[in-house]
C-alpha positions in Angstrom: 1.2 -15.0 18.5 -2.3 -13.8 17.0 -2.9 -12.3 13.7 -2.7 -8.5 15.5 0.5 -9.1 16.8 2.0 -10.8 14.1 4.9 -8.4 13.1 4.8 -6.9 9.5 8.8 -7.7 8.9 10.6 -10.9 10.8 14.1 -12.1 10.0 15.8 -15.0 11.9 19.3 -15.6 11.7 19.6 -13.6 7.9 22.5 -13.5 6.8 24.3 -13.1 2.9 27.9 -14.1 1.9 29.4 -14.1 -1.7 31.6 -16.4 -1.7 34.3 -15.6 1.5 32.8 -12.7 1.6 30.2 -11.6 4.1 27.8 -9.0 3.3 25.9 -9.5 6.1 26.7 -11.4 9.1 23.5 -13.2 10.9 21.2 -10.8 12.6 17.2 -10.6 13.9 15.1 -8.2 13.5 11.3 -7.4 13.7 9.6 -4.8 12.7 5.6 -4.0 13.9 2.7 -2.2 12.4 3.5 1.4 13.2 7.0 1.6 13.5 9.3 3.6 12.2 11.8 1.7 12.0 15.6 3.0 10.6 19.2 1.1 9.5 21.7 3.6 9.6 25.7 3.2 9.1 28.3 4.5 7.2 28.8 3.9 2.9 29.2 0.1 2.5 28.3 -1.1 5.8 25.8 -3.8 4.4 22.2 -1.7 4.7 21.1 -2.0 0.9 22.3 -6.1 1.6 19.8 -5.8 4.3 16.8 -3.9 2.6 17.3 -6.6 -0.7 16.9 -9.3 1.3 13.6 -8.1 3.0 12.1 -7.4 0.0 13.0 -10.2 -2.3 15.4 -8.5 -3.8 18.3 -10.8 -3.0 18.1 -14.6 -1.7 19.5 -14.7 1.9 22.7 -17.2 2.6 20.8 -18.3 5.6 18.2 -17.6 7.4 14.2 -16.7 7.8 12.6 -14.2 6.7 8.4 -13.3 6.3 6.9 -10.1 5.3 3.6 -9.3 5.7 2.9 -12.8 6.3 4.7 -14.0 3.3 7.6 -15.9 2.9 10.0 -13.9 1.6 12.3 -16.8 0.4 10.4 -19.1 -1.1 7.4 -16.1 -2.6 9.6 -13.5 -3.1 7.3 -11.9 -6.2 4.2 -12.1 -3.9 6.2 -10.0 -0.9 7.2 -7.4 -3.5 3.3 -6.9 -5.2 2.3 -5.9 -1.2 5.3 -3.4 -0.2 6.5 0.1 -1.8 10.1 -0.1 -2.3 12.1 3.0 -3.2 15.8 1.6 -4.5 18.9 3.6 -3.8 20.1 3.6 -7.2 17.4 2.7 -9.3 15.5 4.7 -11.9 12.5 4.9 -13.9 12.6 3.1 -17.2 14.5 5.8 -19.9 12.2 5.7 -22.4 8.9 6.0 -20.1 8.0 9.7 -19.4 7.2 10.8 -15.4 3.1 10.1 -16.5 3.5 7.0 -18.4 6.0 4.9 -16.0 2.9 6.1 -12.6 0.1 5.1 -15.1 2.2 1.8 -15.2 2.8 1.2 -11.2 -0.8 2.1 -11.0 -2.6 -0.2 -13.2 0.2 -2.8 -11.7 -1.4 -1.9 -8.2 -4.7 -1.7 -8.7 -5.1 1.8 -7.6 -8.8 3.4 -8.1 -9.1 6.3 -9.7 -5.7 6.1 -11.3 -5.6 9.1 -13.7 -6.6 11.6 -10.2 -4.1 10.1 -8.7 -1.6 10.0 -11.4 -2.1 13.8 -11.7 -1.5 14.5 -7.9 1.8 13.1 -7.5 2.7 14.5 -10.5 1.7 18.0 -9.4 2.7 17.3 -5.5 6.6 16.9 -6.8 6.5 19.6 -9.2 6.7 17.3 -12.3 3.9 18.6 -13.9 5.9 20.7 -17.0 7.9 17.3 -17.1 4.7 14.9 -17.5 6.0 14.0 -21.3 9.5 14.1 -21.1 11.1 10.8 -21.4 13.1 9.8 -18.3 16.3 9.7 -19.4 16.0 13.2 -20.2 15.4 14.4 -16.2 17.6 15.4 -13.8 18.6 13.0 -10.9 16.6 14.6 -8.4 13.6 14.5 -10.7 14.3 10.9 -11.4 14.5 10.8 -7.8 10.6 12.4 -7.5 9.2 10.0 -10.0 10.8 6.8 -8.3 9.2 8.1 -4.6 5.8 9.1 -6.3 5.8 5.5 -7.9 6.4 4.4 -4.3 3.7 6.8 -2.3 0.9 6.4 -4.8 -0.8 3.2 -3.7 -0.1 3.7 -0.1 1.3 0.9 0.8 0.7 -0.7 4.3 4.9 -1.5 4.5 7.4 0.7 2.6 11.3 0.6 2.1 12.9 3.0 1.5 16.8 3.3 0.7 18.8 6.5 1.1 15.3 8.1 -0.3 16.6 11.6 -0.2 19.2 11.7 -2.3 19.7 14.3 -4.9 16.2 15.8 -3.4 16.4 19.5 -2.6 15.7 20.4 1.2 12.2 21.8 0.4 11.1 18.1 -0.9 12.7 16.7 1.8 10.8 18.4 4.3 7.3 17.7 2.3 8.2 14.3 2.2 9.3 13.7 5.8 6.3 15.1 6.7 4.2 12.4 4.6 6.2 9.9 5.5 5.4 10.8 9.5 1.5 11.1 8.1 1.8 7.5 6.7 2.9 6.2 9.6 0.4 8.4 12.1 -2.3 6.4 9.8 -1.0 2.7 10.5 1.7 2.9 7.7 4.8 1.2 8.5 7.9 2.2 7.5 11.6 0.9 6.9 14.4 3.4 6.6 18.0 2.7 5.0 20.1 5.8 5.2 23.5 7.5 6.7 21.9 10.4 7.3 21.5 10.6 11.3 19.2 13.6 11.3 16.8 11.3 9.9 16.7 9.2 13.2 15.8 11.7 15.7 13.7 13.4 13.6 11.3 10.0 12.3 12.5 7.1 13.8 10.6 4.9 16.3 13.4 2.6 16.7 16.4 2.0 15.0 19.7 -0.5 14.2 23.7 0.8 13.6 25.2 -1.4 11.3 29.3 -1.7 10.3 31.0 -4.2 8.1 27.9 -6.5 7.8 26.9 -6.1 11.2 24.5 -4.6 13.7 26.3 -2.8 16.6 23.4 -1.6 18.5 19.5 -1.6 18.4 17.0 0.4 19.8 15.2 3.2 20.5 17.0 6.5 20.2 16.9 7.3 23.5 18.0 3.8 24.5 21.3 4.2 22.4 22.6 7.0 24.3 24.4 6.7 27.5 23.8 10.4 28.7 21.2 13.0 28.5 24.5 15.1 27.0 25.1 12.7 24.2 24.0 12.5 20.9 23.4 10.6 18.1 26.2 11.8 16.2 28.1 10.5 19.2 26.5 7.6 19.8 27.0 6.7 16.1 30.9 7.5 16.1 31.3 5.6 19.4 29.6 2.3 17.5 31.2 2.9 14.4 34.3 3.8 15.8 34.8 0.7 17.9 34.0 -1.7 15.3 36.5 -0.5 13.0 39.0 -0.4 16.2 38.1 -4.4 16.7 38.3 -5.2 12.6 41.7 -3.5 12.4 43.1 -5.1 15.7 41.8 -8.2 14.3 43.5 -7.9 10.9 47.1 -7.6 12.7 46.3 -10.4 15.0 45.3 -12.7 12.1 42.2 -13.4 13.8 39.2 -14.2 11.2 35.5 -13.8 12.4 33.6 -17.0 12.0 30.5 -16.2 13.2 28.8 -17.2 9.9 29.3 -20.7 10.5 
């Protein structure tokens, strides 16, 4: 495989237990310059385990795993200086203001011409009034701006993103669908965690359903249907709705998945 077509994520057999438990059952997945690429399930069905492992986050039980080149295992500080990751329930530091934390990311990044840009994101998610308020001071959703302007402003080649829209209003999460489809128009690539199934027809290349750790289905979104007359919301339940079918029947049977091993 040249250089080219050398894809921008790669995991081989991942997989992450604690303990008996398994997060994440051992899965593949690939993800190319250009995609659009989307993990989508219901609360607790393992896609922020996913998301930490790819970025370095967490340390995989098993398994392969290179981004952008770099092995995410063994370099997981190098993978994370390369990407944009946007946390589901992280925040900016409290005792940073909005101005001061993107001054931070951006002298951490290298970006040129960091006080312009500094001032743009600031103004493009309406936080200009809240420059110099202290973070802990903001509201969630403004928290939420400052965490996805921390993310956008070096325009990173690969970004994660997980359950990005939360506590956003609908207005900035049309303006930042619509950059997010830019960013990926202009070679970006992009990795989505969310439960929100509008997202997928609406941005998605390709996409994975994941349940209790594992992936059901992958594919495009036209590929997941089995009719012209069904939809994602129906493709989803039919997934979902089988898995948890096959973990109950398993439960009364006595029957304990393996697969792991």
């Amino acid at each position: 495989m040249t250089e080219e077509n050398k894809p921008m994520v790669s995991a081989v057999d991942m997989a992450k237990k604690y303990g008996d438990f398994i997060a994440l059952h051992p899965l593949n997945v690939q993800v190319h310059a250009g995609e659009f690429f989307g993990v989508f399930g219901p609360n607790g069905a393992g896609k922020s385990t996913f998301i930490k492992l790819l970025t370095g986050q967490l340390r995989p039980s098993k398994g392969r795993i290179e981004v952008l080149g770099v092995d995410a295992v063994n370099d997981p500080q190098k993978v994370k200086a390369n990407i944009g990751i946007v946390p589901e329930s992280e925040s900016p530091p409290s005792f940073l203001t909005p101005a001061e934390f993107l001054e931070f990311v951006a002298r951490l990044r290298g970006v040129e011409d960091m006080k312009n840009k500094v001032e743009h994101w600031l103004e493009w998610f309406g936080l200009q009034d809240k420059r110099d308020t202290m973070c802990k001071d903001l509201s969630k959703g403004q928290r939420q701006k400052v965490m996805l302007a921390s993310a956008f402003i070096h325009k990173p080649k690969l970004l994660f993103l997980d359950e990005p829209f939360a506590n956003l209003d609908p207005i900035y999460q049309r303006k930042c669908r619509e950059w997010l489809l830019d960013h990926v128009a202009e070679g970006g690539t992009i990795f989505l965690c969310s439960h929100v199934l509008e997202m997928a027809e609406r941005m998605c290349n390709r996409m994975a359903i994941i349940n209790d750790g594992k992936v059901l289905a992958a594919g495009t979104v036209k590929g997941l249907k089995q009719s012209e007359n069904e939809t994602l919301e129906d493709v989803f339940i039919r997934l979902v709705g089988r898995s948890i079918e096959d973990v109950e029947r398993l439960s009364d049977e006595g029957v304990v998945d393996d697969s792991e091993e």
